[in-house]
N, C-alpha and C positions, 0 to 999 in steps of 0.2 A: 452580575449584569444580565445572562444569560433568563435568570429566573424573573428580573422586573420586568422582560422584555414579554414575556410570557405571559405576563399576569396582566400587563397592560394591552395587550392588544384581546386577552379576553372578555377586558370590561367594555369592547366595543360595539356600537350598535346600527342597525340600518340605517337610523335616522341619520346618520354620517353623509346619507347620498342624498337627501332633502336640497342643501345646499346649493350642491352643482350641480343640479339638476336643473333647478330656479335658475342659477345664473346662464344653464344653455340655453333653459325656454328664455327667456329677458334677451338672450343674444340675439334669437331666430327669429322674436316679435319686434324686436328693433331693426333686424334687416327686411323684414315684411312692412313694415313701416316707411319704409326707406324707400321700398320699391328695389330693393338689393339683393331679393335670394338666387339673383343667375349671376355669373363668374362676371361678365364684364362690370354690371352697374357696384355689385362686392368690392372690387381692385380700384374704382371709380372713388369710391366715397369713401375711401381710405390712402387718397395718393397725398394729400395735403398733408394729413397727420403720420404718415410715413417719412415724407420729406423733413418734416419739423424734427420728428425723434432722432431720425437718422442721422440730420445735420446735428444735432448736439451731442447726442451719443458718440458718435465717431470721432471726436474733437477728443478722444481721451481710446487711441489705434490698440495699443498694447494691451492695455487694461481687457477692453470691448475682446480682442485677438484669442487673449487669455481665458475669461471668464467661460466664452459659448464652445469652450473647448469641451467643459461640460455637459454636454449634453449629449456629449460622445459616452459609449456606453464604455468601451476601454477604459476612458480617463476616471469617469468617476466611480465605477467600478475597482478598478485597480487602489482610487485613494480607502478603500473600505475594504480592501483584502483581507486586512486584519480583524474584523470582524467575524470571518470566516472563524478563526478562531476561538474569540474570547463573546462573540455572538452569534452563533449559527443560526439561532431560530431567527432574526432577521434577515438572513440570507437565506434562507427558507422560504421566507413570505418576499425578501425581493426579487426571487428568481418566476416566482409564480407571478408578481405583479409584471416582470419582465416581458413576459411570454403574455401578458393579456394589451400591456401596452403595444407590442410590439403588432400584435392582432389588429389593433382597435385603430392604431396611424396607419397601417397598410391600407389595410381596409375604407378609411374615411378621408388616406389621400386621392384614392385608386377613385371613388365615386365623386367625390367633389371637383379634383380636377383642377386646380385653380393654378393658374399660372405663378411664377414666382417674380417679384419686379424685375430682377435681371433681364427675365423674358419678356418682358411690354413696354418696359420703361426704358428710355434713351440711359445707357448706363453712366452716360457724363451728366445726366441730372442728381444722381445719389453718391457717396459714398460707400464702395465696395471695399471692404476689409478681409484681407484673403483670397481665397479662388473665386471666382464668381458662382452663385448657385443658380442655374438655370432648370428648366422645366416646368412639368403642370402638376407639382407637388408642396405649392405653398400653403393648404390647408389641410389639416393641421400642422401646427408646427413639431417635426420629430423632434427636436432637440427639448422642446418646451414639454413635451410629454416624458421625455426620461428623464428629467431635471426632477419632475413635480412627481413623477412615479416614485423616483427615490428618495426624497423628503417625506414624502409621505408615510415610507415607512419608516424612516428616522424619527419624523415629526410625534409618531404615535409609538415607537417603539422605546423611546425614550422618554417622555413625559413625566415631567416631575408630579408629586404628588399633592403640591400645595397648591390651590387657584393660585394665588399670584405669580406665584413662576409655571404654572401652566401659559399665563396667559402671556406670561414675557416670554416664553419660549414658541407657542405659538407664532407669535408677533416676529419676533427676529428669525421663525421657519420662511414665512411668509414672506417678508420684506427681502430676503438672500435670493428665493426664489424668485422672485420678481425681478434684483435688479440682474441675477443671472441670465435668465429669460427675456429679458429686453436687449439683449447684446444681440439679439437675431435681428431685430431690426436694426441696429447699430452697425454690424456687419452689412448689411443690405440682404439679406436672405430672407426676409419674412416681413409680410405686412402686420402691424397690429393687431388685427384681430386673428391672425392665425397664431398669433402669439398666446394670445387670452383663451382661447377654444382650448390651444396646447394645455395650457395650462391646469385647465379645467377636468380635460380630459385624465391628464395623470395622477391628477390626486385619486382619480375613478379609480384609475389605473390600479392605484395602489393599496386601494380600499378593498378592491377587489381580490386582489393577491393574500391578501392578509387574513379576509374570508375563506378564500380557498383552504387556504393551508390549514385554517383551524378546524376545516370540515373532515379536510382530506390528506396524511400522514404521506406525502410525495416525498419529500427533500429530506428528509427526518436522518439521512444515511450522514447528511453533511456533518455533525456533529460527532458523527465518528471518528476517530483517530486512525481506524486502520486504513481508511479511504484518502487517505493525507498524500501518497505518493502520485492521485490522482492530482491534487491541488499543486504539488510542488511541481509536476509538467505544466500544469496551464498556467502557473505562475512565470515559469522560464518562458514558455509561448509569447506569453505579456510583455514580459521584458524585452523580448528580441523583436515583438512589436513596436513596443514604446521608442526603444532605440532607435527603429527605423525612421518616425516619424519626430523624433529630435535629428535625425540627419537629415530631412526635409524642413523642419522648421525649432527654430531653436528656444524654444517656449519656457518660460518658468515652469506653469501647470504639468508640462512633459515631466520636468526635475522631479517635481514634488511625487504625481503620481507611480515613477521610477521608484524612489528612495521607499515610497510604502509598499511597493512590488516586493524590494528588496527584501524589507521589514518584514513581511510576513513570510516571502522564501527560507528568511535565516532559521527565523522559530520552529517554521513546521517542519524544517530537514534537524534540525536541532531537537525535535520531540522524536521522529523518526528514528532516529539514529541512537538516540536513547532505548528508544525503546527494542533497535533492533542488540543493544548490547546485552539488555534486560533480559532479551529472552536468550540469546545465546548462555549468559550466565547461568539462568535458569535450567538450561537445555545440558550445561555441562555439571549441574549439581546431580539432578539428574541421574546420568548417566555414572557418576563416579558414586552415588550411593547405589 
C-alpha cells in the first residue's frame, strides 16, 4: 500500500493547480461583476441561496450534525489513524498539507473578514444546527478546507491505475466532498460560496503538501517503528479527547472515530511490545553466550 502511495503521488504534476486556479479567478470575476468584492454586497447576493440550501439541508438535523463533524481535524484525522501505520507516506504529505491549510484559512479568514450569517442574519430566519457560529470568519470555510485538504491526498494517494476507475474514483472523491462540505451551510455556519473558495482552497492545500514532501524528507521519521510510543500518547490524547466530546454530544461520527482510535492504539502497543520482548530476548541470548 505503502509503495502505490509513493509512486503515485510521484507521477504528479503542476498542472494539477491549472484547475483551481481558473475556478478562483471565475469566483473573483463573478463577484466583480456583481459588484460584490466588499463584505456587505458578498453576504447580500448569497442570502436567498443560503436560505434555500439551509432550508432543505437541515430538514435531515443528524445526518447534516454528523457529516460537518468532519471537518474537525480530531475527527477525521483520528478515523485515518491507521494509516499511520499501514500508510505513513500519506501521513507524511497530510501533515504537511495540514500546516499549509492551516496557514492559508488563517490567513484568508484574518484579511477577508467576512461575517458569518449568525452574525447579520435574524437567527429565526435560518436553521441553526448545533452551537451557533458567530464572528467575521465566514470566509473561507475552515471545515471545507480540511475536508478537501484531506481527500485530496486520499484522492491522489490512492488512485487506481485504470482510466475508468480513475475516473469513478475521482467522481465519488468529489461528490463525498461536496456533499460533506455543504453541511456548513446546512448547519447555518457558512454561506455558499465560502463553502466553494473552502473547497478550492484545500485541494491547493493538499496539492501542495504532497509537493512539499516529495521535495523535502520532513515527516519521513513517521514510518519508523521506534517513534511508535510517540503515536501511542497522542493516540490516548485523542481518545480522552473524543470521549470528552461524546460527553457533550452523543454522535455516531464520535463512535466511529473512537473505535479507529482504538484500532490503531491496539496495534501499535501490540508492535511495541513485540518488539520490546524481541529485544529483551535478544539482550538475554546475548548475555548468556
Amino acid at each position: 500500500m505503502n509503495e502505490n502511495i509513493i509512486s503515485n503521488y510521484a507521477k504528479l504534476k503542476s498542472s494539477l493547480f491549472y484547475l483551481p486556479l481558473f475556478l478562483l479567478i471565475s469566483i473573483v470575476v463573478f463577484l466583480y461583476i456583481q459588484n460584490a468584492l466588499n463584505v456587505e454586497a458578498y453576504t447580500q447576493i448569497q442570502k436567498n441561496y443560503f436560505f434555500f440550501f439551509n432550508s432543505k439541508l437541515s430538514q435531515l438535523p443528524s445526518i447534516q450534525y454528523n457529516l460537518t463533524q468532519l471537518g474537525d481535524v480530531l475527527i477525521i484525522f483520528s478515523l485515518l489513524s491507521i494509516f499511520i501505520i499501514y500508510a505513513p507516506k500519506m501521513w507524511e504529505s497530510l501533515i504537511s498539507a495540514s500546516l499549509v491549510s492551516a496557514l492559508l484559512s488563517g490567513l484568508l479568514k484574518a484579511l477577508f473578514a467576512v461575517p458569518r450569517p449568525a452574525e447579520t442574519l435574524d437567527n429565526k430566519s435560518f436553521v441553526i444546527i448545533g452551537k451557533a457560529c458567530s464572528g467575521y470568519s465566514s470566509l473561507p470555510s475552515g471545515h471545507s478546507i480540511t475536508v478537501f485538504t484531506t481527500l485530496t491526498i486520499l484522492l491522489f494517494g490512492f488512485m487506481p491505475k485504470e482510466l475508468k476507475f480513475k475516473i469513478l474514483w475521482c467522481f465519488l472523491a468529489i461528490i463525498t466532498g461536496l456533499i460533506i462540505v455543504s453541511t456548513r451551510v446546512g448547519v447555518g455556519a457558512h454561506y455558499p460560496l465560502d463553502v466553494i473558495v473552502g473547497s478550492i482552497i484545500g485541494y491547493i492545500s493538499g496539492l501542495i503538501g504532497i509537493f512539499i514532501n516529495q521535495k523535502y524528507s520532513i515527516w519521513t521519521w513517521i514510518g519508523n517503528r521506534k517513534y511508535y510510543p510517540v503515536f501511542i500518547v497522542l493516540f490516548l490524547v485523542c481518545c480522552c479527547l473524543l470521549v470528552n466530546k461524546l460527553i457533550g454530544d452523543n454522535l455516531i461520527i464520535y463512535y466511529l472515530s473512537l473505535t479507529s482510535l482504538i484500532t490503531s492504539l491496539y496495534i501499535t502497543t501490540n508492535v511495541q511490545i513485540k518488539k520490546q520482548i524481541k529485544f529483551k530476548s535478544l539482550r538475554m541470548d546475548s548475555e548468556l553466550s
